[in-house]
C-alpha positions as CSV (number, residue, x, y, z in Angstrom):
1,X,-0.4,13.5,-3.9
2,X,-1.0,9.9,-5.0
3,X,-4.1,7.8,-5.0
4,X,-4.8,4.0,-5.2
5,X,-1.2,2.5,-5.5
6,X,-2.0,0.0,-8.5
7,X,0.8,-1.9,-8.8
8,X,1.0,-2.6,-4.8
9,X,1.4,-6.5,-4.3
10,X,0.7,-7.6,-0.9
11,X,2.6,-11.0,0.7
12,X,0.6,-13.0,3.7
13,X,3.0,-14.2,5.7
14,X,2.1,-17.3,7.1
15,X,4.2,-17.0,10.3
16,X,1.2,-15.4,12.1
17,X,-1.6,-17.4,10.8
18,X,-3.7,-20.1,12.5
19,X,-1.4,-23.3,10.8
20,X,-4.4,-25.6,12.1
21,X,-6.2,-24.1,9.7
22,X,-3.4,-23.1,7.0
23,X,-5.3,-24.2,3.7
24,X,-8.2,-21.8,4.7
25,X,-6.3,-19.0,5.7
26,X,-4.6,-19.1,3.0
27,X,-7.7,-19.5,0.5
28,X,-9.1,-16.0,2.2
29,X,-6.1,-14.0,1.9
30,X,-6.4,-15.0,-1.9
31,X,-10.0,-14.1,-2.1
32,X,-9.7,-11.0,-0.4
33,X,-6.5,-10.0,-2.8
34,X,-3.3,-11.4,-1.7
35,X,-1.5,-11.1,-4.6
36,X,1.3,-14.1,-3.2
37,X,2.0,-15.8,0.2
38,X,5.1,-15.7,1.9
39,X,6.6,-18.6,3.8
40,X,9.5,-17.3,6.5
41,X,11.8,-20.3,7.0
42,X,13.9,-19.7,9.9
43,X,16.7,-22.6,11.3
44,X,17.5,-21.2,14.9
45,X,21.1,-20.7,13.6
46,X,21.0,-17.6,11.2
47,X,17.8,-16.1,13.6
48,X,16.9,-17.4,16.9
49,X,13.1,-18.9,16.2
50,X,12.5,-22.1,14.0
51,X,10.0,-22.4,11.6
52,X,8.8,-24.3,8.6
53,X,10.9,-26.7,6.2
54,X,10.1,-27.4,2.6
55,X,7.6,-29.9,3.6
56,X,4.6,-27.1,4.0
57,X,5.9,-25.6,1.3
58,X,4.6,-28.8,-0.8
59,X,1.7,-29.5,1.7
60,X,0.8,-25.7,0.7
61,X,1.7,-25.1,-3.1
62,X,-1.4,-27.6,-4.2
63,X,-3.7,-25.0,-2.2
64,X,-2.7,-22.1,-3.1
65,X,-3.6,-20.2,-6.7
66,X,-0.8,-17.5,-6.1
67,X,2.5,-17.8,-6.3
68,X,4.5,-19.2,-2.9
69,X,7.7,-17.1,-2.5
70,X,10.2,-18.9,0.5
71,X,12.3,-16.5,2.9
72,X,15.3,-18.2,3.8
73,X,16.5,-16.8,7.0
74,X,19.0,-19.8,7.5
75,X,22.4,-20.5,7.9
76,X,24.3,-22.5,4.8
77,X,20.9,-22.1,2.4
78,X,22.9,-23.5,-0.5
79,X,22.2,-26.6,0.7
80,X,17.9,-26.6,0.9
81,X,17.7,-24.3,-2.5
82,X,17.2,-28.1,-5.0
83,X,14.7,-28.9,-1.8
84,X,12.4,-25.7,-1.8
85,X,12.6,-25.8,-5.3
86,X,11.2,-29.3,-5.7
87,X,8.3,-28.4,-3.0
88,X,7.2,-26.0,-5.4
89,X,8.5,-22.4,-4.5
90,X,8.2,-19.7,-7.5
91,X,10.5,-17.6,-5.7
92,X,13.6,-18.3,-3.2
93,X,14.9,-15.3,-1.1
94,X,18.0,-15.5,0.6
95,X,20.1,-13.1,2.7
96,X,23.1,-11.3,1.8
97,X,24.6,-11.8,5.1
98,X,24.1,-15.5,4.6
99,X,25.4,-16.5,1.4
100,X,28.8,-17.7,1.0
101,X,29.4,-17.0,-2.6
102,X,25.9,-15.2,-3.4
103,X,26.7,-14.6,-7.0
104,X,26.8,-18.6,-7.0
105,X,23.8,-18.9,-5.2
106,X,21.5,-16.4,-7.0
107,X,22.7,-18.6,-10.3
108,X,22.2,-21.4,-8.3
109,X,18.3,-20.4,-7.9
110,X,17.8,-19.4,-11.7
111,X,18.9,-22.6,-12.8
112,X,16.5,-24.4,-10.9
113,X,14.2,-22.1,-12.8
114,X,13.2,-19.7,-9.8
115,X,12.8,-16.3,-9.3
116,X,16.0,-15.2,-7.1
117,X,15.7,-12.3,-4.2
118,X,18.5,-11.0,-1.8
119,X,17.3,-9.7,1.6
120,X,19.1,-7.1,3.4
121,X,18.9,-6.7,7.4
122,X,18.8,-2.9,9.1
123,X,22.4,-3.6,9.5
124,X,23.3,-4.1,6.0
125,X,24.0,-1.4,4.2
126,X,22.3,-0.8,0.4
127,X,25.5,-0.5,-0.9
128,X,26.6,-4.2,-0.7
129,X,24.1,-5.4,-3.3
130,X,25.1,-2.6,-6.2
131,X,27.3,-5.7,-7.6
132,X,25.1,-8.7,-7.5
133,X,21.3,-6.2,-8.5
134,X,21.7,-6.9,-12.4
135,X,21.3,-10.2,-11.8
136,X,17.7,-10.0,-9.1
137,X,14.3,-10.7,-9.4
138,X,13.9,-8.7,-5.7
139,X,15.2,-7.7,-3.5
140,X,13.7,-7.8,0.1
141,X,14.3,-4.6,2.7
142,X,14.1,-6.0,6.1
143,X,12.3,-2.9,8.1
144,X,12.8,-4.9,11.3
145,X,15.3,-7.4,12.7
146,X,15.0,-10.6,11.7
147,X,13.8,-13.7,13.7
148,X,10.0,-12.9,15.3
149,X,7.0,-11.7,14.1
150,X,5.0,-8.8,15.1
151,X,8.3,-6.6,15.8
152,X,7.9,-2.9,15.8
153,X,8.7,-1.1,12.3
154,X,12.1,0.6,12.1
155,X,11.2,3.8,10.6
156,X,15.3,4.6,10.3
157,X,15.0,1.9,7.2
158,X,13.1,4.3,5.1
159,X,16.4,6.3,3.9
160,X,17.5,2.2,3.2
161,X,14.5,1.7,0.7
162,X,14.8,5.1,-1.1
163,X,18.4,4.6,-2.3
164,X,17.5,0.9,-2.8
165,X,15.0,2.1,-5.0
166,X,17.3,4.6,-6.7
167,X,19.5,1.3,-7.6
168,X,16.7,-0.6,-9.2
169,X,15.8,2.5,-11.2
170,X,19.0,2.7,-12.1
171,X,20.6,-0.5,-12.8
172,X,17.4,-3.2,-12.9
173,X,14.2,-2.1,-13.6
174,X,12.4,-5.7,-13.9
175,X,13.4,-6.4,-10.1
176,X,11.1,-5.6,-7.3
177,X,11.4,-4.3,-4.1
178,X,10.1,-5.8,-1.1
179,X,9.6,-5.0,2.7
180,X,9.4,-7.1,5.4
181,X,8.7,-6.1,9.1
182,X,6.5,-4.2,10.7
183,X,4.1,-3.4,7.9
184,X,0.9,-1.8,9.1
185,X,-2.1,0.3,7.7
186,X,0.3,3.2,9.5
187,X,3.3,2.4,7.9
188,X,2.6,0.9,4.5
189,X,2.0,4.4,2.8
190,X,5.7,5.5,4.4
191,X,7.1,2.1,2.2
192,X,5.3,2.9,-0.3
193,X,5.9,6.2,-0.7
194,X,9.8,5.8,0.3
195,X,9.5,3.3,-3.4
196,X,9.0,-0.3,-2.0
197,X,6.3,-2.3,-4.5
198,X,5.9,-5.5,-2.3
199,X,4.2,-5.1,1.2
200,X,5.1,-8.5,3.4
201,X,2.4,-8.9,6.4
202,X,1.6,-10.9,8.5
203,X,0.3,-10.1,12.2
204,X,-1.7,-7.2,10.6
205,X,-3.1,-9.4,8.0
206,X,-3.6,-12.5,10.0
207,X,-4.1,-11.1,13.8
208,X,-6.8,-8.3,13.4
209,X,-10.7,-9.0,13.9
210,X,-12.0,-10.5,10.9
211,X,-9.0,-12.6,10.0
212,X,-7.3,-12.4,6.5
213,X,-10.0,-10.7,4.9
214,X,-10.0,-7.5,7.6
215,X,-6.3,-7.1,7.6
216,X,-5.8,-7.0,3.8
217,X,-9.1,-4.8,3.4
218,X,-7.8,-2.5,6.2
219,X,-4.1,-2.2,4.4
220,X,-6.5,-1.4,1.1
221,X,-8.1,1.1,2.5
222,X,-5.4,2.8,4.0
223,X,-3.2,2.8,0.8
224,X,-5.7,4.0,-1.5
225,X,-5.4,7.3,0.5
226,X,-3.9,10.2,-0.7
227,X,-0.2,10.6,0.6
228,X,0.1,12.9,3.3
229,X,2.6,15.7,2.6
230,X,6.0,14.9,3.7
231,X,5.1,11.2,4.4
């Protein structure tokens, strides 16, 4: 039985917030205890959807006291790493089933001084990052398909995120491990508990009655529960 989890960081997503009011959604999920914000790029190639470019991410960094991390859900993201670097992200995720060369690539983003992060879709087994894990900042469990947001957890991931969290343990104990998709007051405890340290949100931070502030207090609340047995 565990209480308060800590050392839980929690990650807005900005691809459910109200963009016509960014900078002040933003500023509330900080206030209320967003501990980064996380900016889902998405090219219509790699996923389906199409989202933001490197252009909020330096329209955004200015405003925003935490640190920006950038999802790159996009086909050949070898070539936008120098640009979401410039626009000011402290961290640059990409996706295992993306990268060409990622051992290049994940160089590629500590030399331009980043924070580097490999994503993993339900698909993907655990397995395929035991090689390139001594070398991570994060890495970022996908606990739904990628491409949309507000899409149903996939509780089958939770096995995924145990053994992913038996390779950090084992191999790289500075890296973190993130979860993206679906994330919940129901269903944060389950990541948590099944090891993850990063919660991404963003419908049930951004979406709920009383905006930013609600949906992270209500994700609080929830985690500073005691486990449930078996959960």
């Amino acid at each position: 039985m565990r209480n308060l989890r800590d050392d839980i960081k929690l990650a807005p997503s900005i691809l459910s917030a109200d963009l016509a009011h960014l900078a002040d959604q933003v500023a509330l999920a900080v206030a209320a205890g967003a501990d980064r914000i996380h900016v889902d790029v998405m090219d219509g190639h790699f996923v389906p959807n199409i989202t933001f470019g490197p252009v909020i991410v330096r329209w955004l960094k200015p405003v925003c006291p935490v640190p920006v991390e950038v999802h790159l859900m996009i086909a050949e993201p070898d070539r936008y790493l120098d640009a979401f670097a410039e626009a000011g992200a402290d961290t640059l995720i990409v996706h295992q089933e993306g990268a060409v060369d990622l051992n290049w690539t994940v160089q590629a983003i500590h030399a331009l001084g980043k924070r580097a992060g490999v994503a993993i879709n339900p698909a993907t087994p655990a397995s395929l990052l035991e090689e390139i894990l001594p070398d991570l900042d994060l890495v970022l469990v996908m606990t739904v398909n990628p491409g949309f947001g507000g899409r149903e957890f996939l509780s089958g991931m939770l096995p995924k995120i145990r053994r992913v969290r038996w390779m950090i343990d084992e191999v790289r104990t500075g890296c973190e491990l993130e979860v993206d998709g679906g994330i919940e007051p129901h269903t944060a405890p389950l990541v948590v508990d099944a090891g993850a340290r990063v919660l991404v949100a963003g419908s049930a931070i951004f979406s709920v009655p009383g905006g930013a502030a609600a949906g992270i207090a209500r994700l609080q609340e929830r985690l500073a529960q005691p486990a449930k047995p078996n959960s």
